[in-house]
C-alpha positions as CSV (number, residue, x, y, z in Angstrom):
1,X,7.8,22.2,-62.6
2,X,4.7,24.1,-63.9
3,X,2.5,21.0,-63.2
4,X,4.0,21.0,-59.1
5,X,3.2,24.6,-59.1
6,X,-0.4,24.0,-60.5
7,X,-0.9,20.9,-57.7
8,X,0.9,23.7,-55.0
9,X,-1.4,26.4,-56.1
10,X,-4.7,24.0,-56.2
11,X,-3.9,22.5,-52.6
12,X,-3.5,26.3,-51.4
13,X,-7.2,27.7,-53.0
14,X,-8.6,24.3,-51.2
15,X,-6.9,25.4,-47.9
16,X,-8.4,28.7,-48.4
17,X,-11.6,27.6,-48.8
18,X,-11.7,25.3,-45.8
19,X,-10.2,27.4,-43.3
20,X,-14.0,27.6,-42.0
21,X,-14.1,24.6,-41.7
22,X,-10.9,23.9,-39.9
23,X,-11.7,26.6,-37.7
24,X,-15.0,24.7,-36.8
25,X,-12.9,21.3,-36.7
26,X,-10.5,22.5,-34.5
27,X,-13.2,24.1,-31.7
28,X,-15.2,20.9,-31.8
29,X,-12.0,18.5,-30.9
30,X,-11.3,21.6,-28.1
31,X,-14.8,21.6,-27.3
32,X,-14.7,17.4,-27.0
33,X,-11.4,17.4,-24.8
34,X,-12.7,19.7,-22.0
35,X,-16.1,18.1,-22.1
36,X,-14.4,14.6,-21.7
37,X,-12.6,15.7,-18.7
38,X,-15.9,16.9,-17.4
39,X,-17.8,13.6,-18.6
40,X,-14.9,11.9,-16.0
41,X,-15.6,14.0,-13.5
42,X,-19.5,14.0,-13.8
43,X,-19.8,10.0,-14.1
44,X,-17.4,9.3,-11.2
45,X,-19.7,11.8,-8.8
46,X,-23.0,10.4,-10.4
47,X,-22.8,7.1,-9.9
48,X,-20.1,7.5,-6.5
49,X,-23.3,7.4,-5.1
50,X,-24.6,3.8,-6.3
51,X,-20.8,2.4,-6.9
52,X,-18.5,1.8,-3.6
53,X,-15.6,0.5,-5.5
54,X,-13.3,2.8,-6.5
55,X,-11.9,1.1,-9.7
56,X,-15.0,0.3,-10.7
57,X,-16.3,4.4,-10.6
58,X,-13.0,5.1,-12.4
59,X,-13.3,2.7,-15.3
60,X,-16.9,3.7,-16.4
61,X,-15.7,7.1,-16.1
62,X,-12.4,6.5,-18.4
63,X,-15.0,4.8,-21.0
64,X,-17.2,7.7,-21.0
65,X,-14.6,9.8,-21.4
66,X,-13.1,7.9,-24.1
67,X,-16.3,7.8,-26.0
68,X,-16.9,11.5,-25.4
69,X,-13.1,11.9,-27.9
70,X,-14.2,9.3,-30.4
71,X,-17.4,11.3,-31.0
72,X,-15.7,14.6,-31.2
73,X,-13.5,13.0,-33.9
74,X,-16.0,12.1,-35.7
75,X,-17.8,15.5,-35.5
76,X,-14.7,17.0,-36.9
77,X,-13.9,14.7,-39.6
78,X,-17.7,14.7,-40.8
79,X,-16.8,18.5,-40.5
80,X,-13.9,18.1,-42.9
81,X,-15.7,16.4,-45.3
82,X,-13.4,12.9,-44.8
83,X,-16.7,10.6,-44.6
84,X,-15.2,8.2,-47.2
85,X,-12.2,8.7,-45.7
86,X,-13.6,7.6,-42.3
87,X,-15.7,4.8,-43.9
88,X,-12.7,3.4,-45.2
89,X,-10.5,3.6,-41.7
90,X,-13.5,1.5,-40.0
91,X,-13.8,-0.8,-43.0
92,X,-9.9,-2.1,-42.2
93,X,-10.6,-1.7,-39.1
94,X,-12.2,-5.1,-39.1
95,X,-9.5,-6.9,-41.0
96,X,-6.4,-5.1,-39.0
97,X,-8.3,-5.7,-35.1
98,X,-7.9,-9.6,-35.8
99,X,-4.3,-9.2,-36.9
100,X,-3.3,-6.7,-33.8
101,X,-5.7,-8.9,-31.5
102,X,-3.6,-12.1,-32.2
103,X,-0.3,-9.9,-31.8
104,X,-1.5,-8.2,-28.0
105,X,-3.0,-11.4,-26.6
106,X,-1.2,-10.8,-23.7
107,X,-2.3,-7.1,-23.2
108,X,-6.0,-8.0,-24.5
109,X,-5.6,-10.9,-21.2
110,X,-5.0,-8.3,-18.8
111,X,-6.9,-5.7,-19.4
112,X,-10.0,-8.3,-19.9
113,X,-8.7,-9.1,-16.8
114,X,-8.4,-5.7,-15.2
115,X,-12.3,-5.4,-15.8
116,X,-13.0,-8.4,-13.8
117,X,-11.0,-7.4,-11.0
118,X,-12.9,-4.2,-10.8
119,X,-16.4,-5.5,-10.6
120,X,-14.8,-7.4,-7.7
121,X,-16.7,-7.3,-4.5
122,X,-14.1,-8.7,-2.4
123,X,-11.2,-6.8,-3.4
124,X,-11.0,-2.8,-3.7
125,X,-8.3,0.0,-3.7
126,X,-6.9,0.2,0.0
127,X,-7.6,-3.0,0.8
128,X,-4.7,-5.1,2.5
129,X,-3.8,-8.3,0.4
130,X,-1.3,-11.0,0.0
131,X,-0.7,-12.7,-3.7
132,X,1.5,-14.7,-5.4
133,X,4.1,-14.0,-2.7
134,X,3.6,-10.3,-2.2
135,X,1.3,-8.7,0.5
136,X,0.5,-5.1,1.2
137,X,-2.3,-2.5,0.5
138,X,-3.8,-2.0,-2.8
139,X,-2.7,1.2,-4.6
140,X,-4.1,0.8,-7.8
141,X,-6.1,-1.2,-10.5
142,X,-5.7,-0.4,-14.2
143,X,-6.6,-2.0,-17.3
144,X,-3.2,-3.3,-17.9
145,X,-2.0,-4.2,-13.9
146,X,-2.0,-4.5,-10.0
147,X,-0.6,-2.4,-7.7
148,X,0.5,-3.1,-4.3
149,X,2.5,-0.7,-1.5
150,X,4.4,-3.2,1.0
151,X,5.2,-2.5,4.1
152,X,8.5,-1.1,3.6
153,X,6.9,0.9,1.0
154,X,7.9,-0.5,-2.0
155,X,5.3,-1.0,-5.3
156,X,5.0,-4.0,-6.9
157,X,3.3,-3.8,-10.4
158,X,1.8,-7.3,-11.4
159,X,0.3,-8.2,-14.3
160,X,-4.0,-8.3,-13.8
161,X,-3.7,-11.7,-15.5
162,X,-1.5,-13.2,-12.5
163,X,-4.1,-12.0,-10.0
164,X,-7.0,-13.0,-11.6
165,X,-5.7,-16.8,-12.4
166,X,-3.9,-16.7,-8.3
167,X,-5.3,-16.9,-5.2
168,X,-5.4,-14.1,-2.9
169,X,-5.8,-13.4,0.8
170,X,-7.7,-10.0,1.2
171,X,-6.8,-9.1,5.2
172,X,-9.4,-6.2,4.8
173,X,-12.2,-8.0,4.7
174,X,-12.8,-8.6,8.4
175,X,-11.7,-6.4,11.6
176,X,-10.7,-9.3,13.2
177,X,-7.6,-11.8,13.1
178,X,-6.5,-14.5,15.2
179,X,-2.9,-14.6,16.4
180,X,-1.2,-18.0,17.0
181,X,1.9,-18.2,19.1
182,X,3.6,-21.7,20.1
183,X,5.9,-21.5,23.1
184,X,7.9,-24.2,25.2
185,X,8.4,-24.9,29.4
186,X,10.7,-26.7,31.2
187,X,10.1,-30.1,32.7
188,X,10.0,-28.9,36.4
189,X,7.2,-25.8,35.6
190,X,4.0,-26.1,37.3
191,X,1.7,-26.6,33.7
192,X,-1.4,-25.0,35.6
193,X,0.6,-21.8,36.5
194,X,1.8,-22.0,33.0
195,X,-1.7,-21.7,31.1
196,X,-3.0,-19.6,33.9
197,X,-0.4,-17.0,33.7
198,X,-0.8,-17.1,30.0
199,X,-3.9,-16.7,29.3
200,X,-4.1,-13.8,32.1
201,X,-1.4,-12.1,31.1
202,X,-3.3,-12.5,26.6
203,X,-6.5,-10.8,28.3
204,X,-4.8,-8.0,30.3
205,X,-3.4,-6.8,27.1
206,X,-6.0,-7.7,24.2
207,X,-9.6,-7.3,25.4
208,X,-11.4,-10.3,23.9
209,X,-14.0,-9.0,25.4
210,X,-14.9,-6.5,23.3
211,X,-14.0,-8.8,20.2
212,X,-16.9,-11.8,21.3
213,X,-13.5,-13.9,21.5
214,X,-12.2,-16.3,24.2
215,X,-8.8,-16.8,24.5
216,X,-7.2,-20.4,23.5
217,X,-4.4,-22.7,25.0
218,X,-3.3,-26.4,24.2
219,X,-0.3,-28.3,25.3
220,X,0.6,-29.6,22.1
221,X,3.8,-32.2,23.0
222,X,6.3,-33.4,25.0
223,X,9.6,-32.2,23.1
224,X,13.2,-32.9,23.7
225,X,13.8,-30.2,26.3
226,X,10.3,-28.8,27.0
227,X,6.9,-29.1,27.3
228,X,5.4,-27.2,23.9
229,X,2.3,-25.4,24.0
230,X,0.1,-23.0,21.2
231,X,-2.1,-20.1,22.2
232,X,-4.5,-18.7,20.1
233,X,-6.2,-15.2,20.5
234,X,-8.0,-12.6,18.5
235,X,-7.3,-9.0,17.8
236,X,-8.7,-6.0,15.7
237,X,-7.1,-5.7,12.9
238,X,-6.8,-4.6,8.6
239,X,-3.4,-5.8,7.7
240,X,-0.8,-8.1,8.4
241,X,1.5,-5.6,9.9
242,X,-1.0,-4.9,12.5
243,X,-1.1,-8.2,13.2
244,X,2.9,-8.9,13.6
245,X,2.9,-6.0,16.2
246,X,0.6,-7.6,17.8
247,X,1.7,-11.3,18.2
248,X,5.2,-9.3,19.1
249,X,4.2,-7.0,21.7
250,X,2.0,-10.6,23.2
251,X,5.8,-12.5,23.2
252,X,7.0,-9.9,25.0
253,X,4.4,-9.8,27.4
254,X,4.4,-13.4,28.2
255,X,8.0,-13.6,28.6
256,X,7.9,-10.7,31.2
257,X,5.3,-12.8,32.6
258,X,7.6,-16.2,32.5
259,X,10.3,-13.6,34.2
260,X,8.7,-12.7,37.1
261,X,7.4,-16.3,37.9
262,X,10.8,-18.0,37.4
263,X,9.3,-19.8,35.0
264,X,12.6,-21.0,32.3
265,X,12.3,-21.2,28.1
266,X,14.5,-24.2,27.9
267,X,17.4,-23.4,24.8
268,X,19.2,-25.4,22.9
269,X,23.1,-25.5,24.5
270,X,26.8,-26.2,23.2
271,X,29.5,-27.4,25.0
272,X,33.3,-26.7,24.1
273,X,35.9,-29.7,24.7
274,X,39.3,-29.3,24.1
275,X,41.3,-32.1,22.9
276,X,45.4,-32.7,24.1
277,X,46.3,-31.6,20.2
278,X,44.8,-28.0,20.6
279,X,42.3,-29.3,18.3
280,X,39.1,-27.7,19.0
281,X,35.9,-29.9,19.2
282,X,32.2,-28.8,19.1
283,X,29.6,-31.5,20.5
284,X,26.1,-30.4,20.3
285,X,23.7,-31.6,22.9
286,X,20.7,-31.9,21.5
287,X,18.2,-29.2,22.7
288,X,19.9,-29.6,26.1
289,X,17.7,-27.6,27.9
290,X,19.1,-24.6,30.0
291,X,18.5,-23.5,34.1
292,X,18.6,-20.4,35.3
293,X,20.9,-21.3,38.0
């Protein structure tokens, strides 16, 4: 009991006698946390200027804010006097990194990864992609994963390893998409008035003009029931979901068009027979085309 009392009464003069330097310990790991809040700050404004990409401006800023804590430590531990102490943390250091490096090859992967994807060029936060069966804009890109806001404005997290080893479609990198509709006319239509009427009716309502675009049509083939046809314009456009209301306000269009010109969108039809036993028979005549009268 007298010897715990000894140790107690040893480990309180030495607390004494370094409450100077705890004090000063304790301001320099204050001091270090504000400053690397500033350092963040600073470095994203400094180099903003040089530095378009966003995640790029926001991981050199995280590193130099990271750095700015790892020298405070240090400052306060050399302050405490635990430079063996220290010595010996970055001497296993060595030998532990290997062991934990072989246990987190999966997190090491993406956030290697996540660095690549930030020096990226061609892809950047708020840019509309579509990967690995996901499209929407970029919210976010980490050291650990990918962040995309659909359009119905849900997130999807994937992993920066799954990106970086899958090809992506990045709609942001040109204002200008091309819309592709196929469409089919009856037998009896006049094909001229058919592409004419078309083609008017794309140009009234999408200025290709203005885009350096002309506007495309093909009859394709002769189907069961009609005459099939593709037509191909461009529009301005970011996203994909620009791009869907646009090839659905041109359908509309062109069947308004069809409309007024009595111009029919053969269907496929079904006919009901009805068989002495009440027994109900459905015969499908293939893509029968349809009349208006």
């Amino acid at each position: 009991m007298n010897k715990v009392l000894e140790k107690l009464e040893i480990w309180k003069d030495l607390f004494i006698k370094n409450i100077p330097n705890l004090a000063i310990a304790f301001v320099v790991l204050l001091i270090a946390y504000f400053a690397s809040r500033a350092m963040n700050t600073i470095v994203n404004r400094t180099i903003g200027k040089k530095i378009s990409q966003k995640s790029v401006r926001d991981l050199v800023s995280r590193f130099a804010s990271a750095v700015t804590i790892l020298i405070g430590l240090y400052l306060a531990m050399t302050v405490l006097k635990f430079d063996d102490t220290l010595k010996t943390i970055v001497g296993a250091a060595g030998v532990s990194g290997i062991v934990i490096g072989l246990a987190l090859q999966g997190t090491l992967s993406n956030t290697i990864s996540g660095v690549v994807l930030s020096f990226r060029k061609n892809l950047n936060i708020g840019n509309w992609v579509e990967t690995n069966g996901y499209s929407g804009e970029v919210i976010d890109i980490n050291l650990n994963y990918f962040v995309l806001k659909e359009a119905d404005n849900n997130m999807v997290v994937i992993p920066n390893k799954t990106i970086l080893e899958s090809p992506f479609k990045n709609y942001s990198l040109t204002t200008k998409m091309r819309i592709s509709i196929t469409c089919g006319v009856e037998y009896g239509a006049d094909l001229e008035m058919v592409e004419k009427l078309t083609t008017e009716t794309i140009r009234n309502n999408f200025n290709q003009d203005e885009i350096g675009k002309n506007v495309e049509f093909y009859y394709t083939e002769f189907g069961d029931s009609s005459i099939n046809f593709l037509c191909r314009f461009w529009v301005d456009s970011e996203n994909a979901l620009e791009k869907l209301k646009a090839k659905s306000k041109a359908i509309i269009e062109i069947k308004k068009a069809f409309d007024a010109e009595d111009i029919n969108i053969p269907f496929p039809m079904r006919t009901l027979e009805f068989t002495p036993s009440n027994q109900l028979n459905i015969n499908t005549i293939s893509e029968e085309a349809s009349s208006s009268s």
